[in-house]
C-alpha positions, 0 to 999 in steps of 0.5 A: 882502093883506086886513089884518083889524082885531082891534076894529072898532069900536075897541080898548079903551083906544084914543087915536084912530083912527088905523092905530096906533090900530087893532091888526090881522093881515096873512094870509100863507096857503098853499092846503090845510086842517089847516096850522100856522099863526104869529103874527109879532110884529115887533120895534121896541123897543116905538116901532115895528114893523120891516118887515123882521121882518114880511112876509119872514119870513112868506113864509118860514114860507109855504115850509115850508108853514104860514101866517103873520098879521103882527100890528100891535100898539100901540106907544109911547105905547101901553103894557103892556097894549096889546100884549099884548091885541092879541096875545091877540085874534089868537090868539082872532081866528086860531082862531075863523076857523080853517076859513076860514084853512084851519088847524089852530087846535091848531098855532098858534104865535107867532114874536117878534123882540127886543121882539116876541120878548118880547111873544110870551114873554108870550103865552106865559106870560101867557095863558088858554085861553077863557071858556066862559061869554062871549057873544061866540064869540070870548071863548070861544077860548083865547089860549095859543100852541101853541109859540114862536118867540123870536129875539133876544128881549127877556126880562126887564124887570130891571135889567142884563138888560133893553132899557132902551128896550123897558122903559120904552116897554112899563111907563113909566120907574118901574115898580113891582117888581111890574109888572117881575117879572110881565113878566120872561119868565123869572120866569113859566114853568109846565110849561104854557108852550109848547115853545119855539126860541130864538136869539140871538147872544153878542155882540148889543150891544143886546139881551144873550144872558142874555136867552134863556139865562136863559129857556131855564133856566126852561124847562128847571126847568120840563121844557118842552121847547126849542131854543136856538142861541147864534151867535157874532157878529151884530148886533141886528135881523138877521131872516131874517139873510141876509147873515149866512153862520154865523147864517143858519141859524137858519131852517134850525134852526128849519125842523128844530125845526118839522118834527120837532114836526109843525108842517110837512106 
């Protein structure tokens, strides 16, 4: 499949040119016009990006009718915030091409995996919608997600909270406070931060539940409407959850969410 570098001619702050130098989106499309679309940023801690959350879930989404990109965002040595201007210029790349891509650019989501999960929360937060004065066509865009898909997801950067290896990839190992507070997920939602559905499982080890019930409350304050699905048991990194009988229906949880918000035909 056609993988689409977001900064040809080089990323800003890039350390080299190699592929994990050069952020980029894998299309995952169906046939039609006017289809909902997703950003899938696959976790990994902020080292890496699994495989297993990128492309199956994809095609996943590619079965309830709606399009899916799989974003190469940097990772370590790479840090806060490299991550989150790639995902910023996909979602500005995805909606600029949105005719081509045969998608509706007002139902673009973003969908994250664990520290994928809190990259996507970010975009989420932390975005804005286009400068109407840019040169470039593409500055114009806005980057704010139309709703967010957040599984297992890394949330706040606080002590007892946090992914201690997500934190220090992402803000280094002696952040200042103020850096931790204003990537803490669940410090920064408005009434402007998208609908959001959440899972988790009470007893993943790496990645504590509190993260997703403490940005489910925030939305909540806030009257941003979301799901979330709490599953008993389950290991961290479970995807699509396959083997998983009970917490394999997050998808179908998840494939309800979508269909009562109209983001699938």
């Amino acid at each position: 499949m056609e993988t689409l570098l977001l900064w040809p001619e080089g990323a800003p702050g890039a350390l080299g040119s190699s592929e994990e130098d050069c952020p980029a989106i894998t299309p995952y499309l169906v046939e039609g016009k006017g289809n909902a679309a997703v950003l899938i940023c696959p976790g990994g801690g902020y080292w890496l990006r699994a495989d297993h959350e990128g492309g199956p879930v994809a095609e996943w989404l590619n079965t309830l009718g709606i399009s899916a990109f799989v974003l190469r965002y940097r990772v370590a040595p790479y840090q806060y915030p490299s991550a989150l201007q790639d995902a910023q210029r996909a979602l500005r790349t995805i909606r600029l091409r949105a005719d081509e891509y045969g998608i509706d650019p007002g139902r673009l989501g973003i969908l994250g995996f664990s520290a994928g999960g809190h990259l996507a929360s970010t975009a989420s937060s932390l975005f804005d919608r286009g400068n109407p004065e840019a040169g470039e066509e593409l500055d114009r865009q806005s980057c704010r997600p139309d709703f967010s898909i957040l599984c297992y997801p890394v949330i706040s950067m606080m002590e007892g909270v946090t992914h201690e290896g997500s934190k220090a990839n992402l803000l280094g190992e002696h952040p200042a406070e103020e850096l931790v507070r204003q990537l803490s997920g669940e410090l920064q939602v408005t009434a402007d931060t998208p609908p959001a559905f959440l899972w988790h499982t009470a007893d993943d080890e790496s990645v504590p539940v509190e993260n997703s019930l403490l940005l489910a409350a925030a939305l909540r304050r806030q009257g941003v409407p979301f799901d979330l699905h709490v599953y008993t048991h389950g290991t961290h990194g479970l995807g699509l959850a396959t083997g998983e009988p009970h917490t394999s229906g997050w998808t179908g949880a998840c494939a309800s969410w979508l269909q009562m918000n109209d983001y699938v035909k």
